[in-house]
C-alpha positions as CSV (number, residue, x, y, z in Angstrom):
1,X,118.7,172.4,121.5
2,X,116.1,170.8,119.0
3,X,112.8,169.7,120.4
4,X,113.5,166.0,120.2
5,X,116.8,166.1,122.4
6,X,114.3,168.1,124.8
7,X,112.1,165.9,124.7
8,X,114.5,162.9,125.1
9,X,115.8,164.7,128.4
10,X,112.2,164.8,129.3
11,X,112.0,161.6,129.5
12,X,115.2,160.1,130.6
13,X,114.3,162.3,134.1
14,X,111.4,160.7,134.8
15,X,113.0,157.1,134.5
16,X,115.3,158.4,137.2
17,X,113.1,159.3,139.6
18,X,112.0,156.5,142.2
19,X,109.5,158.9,143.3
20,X,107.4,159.4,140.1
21,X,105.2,156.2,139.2
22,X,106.6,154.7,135.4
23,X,103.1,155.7,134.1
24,X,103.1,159.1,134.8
25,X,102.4,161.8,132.0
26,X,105.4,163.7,131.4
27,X,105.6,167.4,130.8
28,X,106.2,168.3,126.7
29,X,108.8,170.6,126.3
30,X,108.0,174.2,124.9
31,X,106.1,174.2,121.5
32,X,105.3,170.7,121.3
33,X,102.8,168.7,118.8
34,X,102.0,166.8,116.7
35,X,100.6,166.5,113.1
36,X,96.4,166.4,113.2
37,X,93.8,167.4,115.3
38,X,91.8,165.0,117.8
39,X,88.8,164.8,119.3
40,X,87.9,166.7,122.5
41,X,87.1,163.0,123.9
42,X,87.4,159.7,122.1
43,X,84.7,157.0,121.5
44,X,83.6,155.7,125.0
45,X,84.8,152.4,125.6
46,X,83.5,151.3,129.0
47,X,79.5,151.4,129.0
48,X,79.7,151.8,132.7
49,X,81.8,155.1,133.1
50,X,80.6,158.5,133.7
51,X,80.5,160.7,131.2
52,X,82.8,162.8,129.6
53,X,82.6,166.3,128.7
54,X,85.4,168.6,127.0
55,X,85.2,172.3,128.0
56,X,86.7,174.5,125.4
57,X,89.9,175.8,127.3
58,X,88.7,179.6,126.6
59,X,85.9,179.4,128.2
60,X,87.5,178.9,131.5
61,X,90.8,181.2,131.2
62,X,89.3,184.0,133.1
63,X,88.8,181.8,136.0
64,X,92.5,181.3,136.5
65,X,94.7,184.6,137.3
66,X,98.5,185.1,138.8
67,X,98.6,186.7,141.7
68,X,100.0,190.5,140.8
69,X,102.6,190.2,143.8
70,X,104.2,187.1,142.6
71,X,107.7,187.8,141.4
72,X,110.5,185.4,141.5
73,X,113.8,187.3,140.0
74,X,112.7,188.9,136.6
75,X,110.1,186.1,136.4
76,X,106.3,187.5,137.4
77,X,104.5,183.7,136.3
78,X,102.0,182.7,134.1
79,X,98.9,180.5,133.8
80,X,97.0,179.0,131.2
81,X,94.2,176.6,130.7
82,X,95.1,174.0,128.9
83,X,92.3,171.1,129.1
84,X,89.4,170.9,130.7
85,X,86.7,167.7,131.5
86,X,83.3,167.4,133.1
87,X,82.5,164.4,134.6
88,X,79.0,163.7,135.0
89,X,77.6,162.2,138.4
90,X,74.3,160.6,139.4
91,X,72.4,160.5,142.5
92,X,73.7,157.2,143.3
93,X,77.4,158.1,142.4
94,X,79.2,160.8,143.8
95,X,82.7,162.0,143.5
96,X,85.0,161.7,146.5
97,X,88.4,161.9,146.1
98,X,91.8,162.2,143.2
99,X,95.1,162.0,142.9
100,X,98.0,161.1,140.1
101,X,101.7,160.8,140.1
102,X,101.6,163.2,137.9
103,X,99.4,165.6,136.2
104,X,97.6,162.9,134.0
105,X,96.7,160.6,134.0
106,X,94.2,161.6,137.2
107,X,92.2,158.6,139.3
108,X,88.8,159.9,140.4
109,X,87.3,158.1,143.2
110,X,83.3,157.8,143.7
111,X,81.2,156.8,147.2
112,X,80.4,153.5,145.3
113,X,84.1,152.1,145.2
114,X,84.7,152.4,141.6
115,X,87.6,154.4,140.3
116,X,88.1,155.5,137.0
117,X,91.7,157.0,135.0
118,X,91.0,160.1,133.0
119,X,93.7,160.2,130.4
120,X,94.3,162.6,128.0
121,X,96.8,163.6,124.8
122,X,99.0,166.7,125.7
123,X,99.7,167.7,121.6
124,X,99.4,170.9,120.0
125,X,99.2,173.1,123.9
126,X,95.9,171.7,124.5
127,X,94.5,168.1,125.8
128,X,92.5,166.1,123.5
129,X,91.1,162.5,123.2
130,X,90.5,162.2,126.9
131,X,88.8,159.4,128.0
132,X,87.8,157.1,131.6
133,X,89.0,153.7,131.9
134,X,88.1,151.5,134.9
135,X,90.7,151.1,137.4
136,X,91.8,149.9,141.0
137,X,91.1,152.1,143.8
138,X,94.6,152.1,145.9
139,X,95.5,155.3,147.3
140,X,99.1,156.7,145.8
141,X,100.6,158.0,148.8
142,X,102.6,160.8,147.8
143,X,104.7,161.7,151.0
144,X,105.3,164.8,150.1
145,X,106.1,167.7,153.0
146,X,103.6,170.4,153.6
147,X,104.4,174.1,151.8
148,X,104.5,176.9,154.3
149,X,101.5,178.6,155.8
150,X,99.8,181.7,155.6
151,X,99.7,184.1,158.1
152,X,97.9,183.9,161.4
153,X,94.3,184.5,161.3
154,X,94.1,183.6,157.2
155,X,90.7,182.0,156.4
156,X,92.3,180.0,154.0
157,X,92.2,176.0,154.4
158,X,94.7,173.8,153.4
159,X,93.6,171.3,150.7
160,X,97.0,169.4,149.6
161,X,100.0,169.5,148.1
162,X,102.0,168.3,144.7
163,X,105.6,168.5,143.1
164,X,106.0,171.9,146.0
165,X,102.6,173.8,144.7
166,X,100.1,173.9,147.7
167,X,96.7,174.3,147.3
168,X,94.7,176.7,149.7
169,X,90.8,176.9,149.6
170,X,89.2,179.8,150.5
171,X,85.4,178.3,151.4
172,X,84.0,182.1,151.9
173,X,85.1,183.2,148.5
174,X,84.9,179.9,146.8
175,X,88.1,180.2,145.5
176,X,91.6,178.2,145.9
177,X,94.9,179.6,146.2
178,X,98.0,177.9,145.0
179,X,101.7,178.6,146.2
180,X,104.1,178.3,144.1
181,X,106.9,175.6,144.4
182,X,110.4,175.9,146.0
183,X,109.6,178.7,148.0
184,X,111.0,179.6,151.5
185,X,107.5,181.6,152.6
186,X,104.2,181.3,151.6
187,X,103.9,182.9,148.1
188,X,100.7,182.7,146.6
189,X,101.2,181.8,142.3
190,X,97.6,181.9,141.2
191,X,94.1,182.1,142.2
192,X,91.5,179.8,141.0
193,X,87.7,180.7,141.3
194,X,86.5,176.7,141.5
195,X,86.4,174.9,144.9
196,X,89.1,172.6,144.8
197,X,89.2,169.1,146.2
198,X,92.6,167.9,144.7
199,X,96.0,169.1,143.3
200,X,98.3,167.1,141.1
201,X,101.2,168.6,139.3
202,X,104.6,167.8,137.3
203,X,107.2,169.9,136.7
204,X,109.6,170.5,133.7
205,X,113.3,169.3,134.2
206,X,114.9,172.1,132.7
207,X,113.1,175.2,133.3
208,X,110.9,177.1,135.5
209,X,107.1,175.6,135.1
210,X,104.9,172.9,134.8
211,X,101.8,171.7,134.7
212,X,99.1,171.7,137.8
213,X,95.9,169.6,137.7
214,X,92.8,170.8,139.5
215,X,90.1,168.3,140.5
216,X,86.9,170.1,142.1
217,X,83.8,171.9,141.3
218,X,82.6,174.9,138.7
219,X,79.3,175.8,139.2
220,X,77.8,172.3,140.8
221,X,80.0,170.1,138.3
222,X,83.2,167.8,138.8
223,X,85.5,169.4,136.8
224,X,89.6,168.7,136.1
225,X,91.4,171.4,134.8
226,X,95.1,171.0,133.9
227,X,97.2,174.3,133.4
228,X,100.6,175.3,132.3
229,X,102.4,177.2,134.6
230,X,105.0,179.2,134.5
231,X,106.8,180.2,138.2
């Protein structure tokens, strides 16, 4: 199957589903790009957003690990950084809260009632060219069911939930935990050492991954991460 019929399939399921908002980023198919490289972030456009930051995606890729339990048939999982933003705050603007229909593009809300779309070009396995662009604030209710919980007694905390991964913080360790999708029991995927506030996520149509957006801190800094991942 070439990577345009892929891709074509790609998008015809998303135009399907009620549940996925028409704007939503889809996920590329295996392998794709495009010709030339692009900026980490493009030319600010709006003088009043925060600003942007790209972190270089191996700087963070120890910080995300599969969890050496996780097997699913002959599959064992996989996760890989593949774009990463700072958003800078102020002391009169705060971050509060995110959410997509998808993995991108990701509203971020702040305690002054502004919200702002980070968007971003998925070509070449990375994200490039992201940028903030002024937006409404309403709330995208997702509806979506709660994953299964960890055992009695855990410490761990349950954050949210997106296209079946949950998201689990552990506030001693300052780490989150994310399930993976589809499963009957709770099945930790990955482990992420950032204190998460928000998952997003989108998976593939025709095979087993995805991509899972993270919206918290590293270190004392808003931070979005988006991964690939494989379950």
């Amino acid at each position: 199957m070439s990577k345009v019929t892929v891709l074509r399939m790609s998008m015809a399921v998303l135009s399907a589903a009620p549940t996925v908002a028409a704007h939503a980023q889809f996920v590329p198919p295996a392998g794709y790009s495009s010709n030339g490289a692009q900026p980490g972030v493009a030319a600010p456009t709006a003088p009043d957003a925060p600003v942007l930051t790209r972190i270089p995606d191996t700087t963070l890729s120890g910080l995300f690990r599969v969890d050496p339990y996780y097997k699913r048939g002959t599959s064992t999982g996989h996760v890989k950084v593949v774009g990463a933003f700072e958003i800078a705050e102020t002391q009169k603007r705060h971050f509060v809260a995110a959410w997509s229909p998808g993995f991108l593009p990701v509203t971020l809300s702040f305690n002054d009632g502004q919200c702002y779309s980070l968007r971003a070009d998925y070509t070449g396995g990375t994200l490039s060219n992201g940028r903030l662009s002024k937006v409404g604030c309403d709330h995208r209710q997702t509806g979506e069911q709660a994953p299964s919980s960890p055992p009695p007694g855990s410490p761990l905390r349950f954050i949210g939930s997106a296209w079946g991964y949950g998201a689990w913080a552990d506030d001693r360790a300052r780490t989150t935990l994310i399930t993976a999708p589809y499963a009957k029991t709770f099945q930790p995927l990955f482990t992420a050492q950032m204190l998460t506030s928000a998952i997003m996520a989108m998976n593939g149509p025709d095979f087993p991954g995805g991509n899972v957006t993270l919206a918290g801190r590293l270190g004392n800094h808003l931070t979005v991460v988006t991964l690939e991942v494989g379950y």
